[in-house]
C-alpha positions in Angstrom: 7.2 -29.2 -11.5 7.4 -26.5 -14.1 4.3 -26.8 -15.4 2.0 -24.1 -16.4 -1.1 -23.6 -14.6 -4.0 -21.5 -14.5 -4.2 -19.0 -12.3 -7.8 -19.3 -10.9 -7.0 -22.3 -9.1 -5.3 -22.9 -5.7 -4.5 -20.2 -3.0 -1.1 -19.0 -4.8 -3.2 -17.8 -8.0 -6.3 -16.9 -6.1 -4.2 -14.4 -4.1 -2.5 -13.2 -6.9 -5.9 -12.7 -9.0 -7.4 -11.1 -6.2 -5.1 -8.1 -6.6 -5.6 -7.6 -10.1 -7.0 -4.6 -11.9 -10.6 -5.2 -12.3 -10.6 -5.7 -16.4 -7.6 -8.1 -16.5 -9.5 -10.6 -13.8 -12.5 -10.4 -15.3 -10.4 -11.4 -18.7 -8.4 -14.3 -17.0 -11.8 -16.1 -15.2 -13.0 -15.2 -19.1 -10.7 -16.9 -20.4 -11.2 -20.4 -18.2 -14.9 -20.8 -19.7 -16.2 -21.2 -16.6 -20.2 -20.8 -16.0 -21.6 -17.6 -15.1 -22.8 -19.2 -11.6 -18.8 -20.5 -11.6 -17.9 -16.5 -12.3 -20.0 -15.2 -9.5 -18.7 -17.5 -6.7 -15.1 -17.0 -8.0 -15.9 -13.1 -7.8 -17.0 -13.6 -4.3 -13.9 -15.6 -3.4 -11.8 -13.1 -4.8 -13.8 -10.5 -2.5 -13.1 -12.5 0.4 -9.2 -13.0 -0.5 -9.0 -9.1 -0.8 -10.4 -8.5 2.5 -8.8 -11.4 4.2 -5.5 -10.9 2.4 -5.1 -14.9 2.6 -6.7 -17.7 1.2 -7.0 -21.6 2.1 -7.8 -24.0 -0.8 -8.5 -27.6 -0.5 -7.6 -30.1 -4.2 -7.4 -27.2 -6.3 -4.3 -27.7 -7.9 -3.1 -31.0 -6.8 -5.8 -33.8 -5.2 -5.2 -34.1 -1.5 -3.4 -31.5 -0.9 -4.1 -27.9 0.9 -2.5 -24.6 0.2 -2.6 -21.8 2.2 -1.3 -18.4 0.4 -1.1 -14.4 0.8 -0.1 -12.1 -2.0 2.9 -10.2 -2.1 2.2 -6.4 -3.5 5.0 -3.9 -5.1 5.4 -0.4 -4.4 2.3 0.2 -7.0 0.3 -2.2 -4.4 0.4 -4.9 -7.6 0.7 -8.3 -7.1 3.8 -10.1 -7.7 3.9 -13.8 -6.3 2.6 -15.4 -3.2 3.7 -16.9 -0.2 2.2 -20.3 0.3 2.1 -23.2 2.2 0.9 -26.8 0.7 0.6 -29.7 2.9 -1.3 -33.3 2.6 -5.0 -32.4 3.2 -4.6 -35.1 6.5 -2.1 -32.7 8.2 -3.4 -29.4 7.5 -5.7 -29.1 10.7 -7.8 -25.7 11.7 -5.1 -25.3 14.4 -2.6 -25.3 11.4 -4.9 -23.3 9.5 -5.5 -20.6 12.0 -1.6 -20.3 12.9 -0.1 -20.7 9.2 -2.4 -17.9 8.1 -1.2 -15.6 10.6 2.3 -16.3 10.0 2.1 -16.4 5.8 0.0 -13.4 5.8 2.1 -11.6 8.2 5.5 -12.2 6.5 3.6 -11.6 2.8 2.9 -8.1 4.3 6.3 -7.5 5.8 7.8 -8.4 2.5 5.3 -6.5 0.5 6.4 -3.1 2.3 9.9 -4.1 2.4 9.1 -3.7 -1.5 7.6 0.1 -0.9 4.0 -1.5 -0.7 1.3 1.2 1.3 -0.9 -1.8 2.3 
């Protein structure tokens, strides 16, 4: 609790780094040291977030646990927090999964246009 945290890991900073500008997520995944090999996949997750608009991850931030986040997008369509769901790994089934994305990405977007968001 309270304590800073990169944002490349987990599904709340994942979402949130897939709606970046271009140059300022190429300067945060810059910034982690990762490998180029680590930089590609992360590129191609982000890819996959933008499209999906939701992303699942699996011990990023915390061992044994699962998160399951959309972004929430201002009237500029920018990124400003996430709606997220984190569960012990054990509980978090594909049936929870399929149905918790639906509903956190759904109420990300609803929220997201309440906020003048064109997405």
């Amino acid at each position: 609790m309270g304590e800073l945290q990169s944002i490349p890991y987990g599904s709340s900073g994942k979402t949130i780094l897939a709606h970046l500008e271009n140059e300022l997520t190429d300067e945060i995944i810059d910034a982690e040291k990762f490998t180029l090999k680590e930089k590609q996949n992360i590129k191609i997750e982000l890819d996959k977030i933008r499209r999906d608009r939701y992303h699942v991850s699996v011990s990023e931030r915390l061992e044994g646990s699962t998160g399951i986040g959309s972004p929430i997008l201002n009237a500029d369509n920018e990124p400003i927090g996430s709606i997220i769901l984190t569960a012990p790994t054990p509980r978090v089934t594909k049936e929870v999964i399929q149905t918790a994305s639906i509903d956190i990405k759904s109420t990300a977007i609803k929220i997201s246009k309440i906020l003048g968001s064109s997405i």
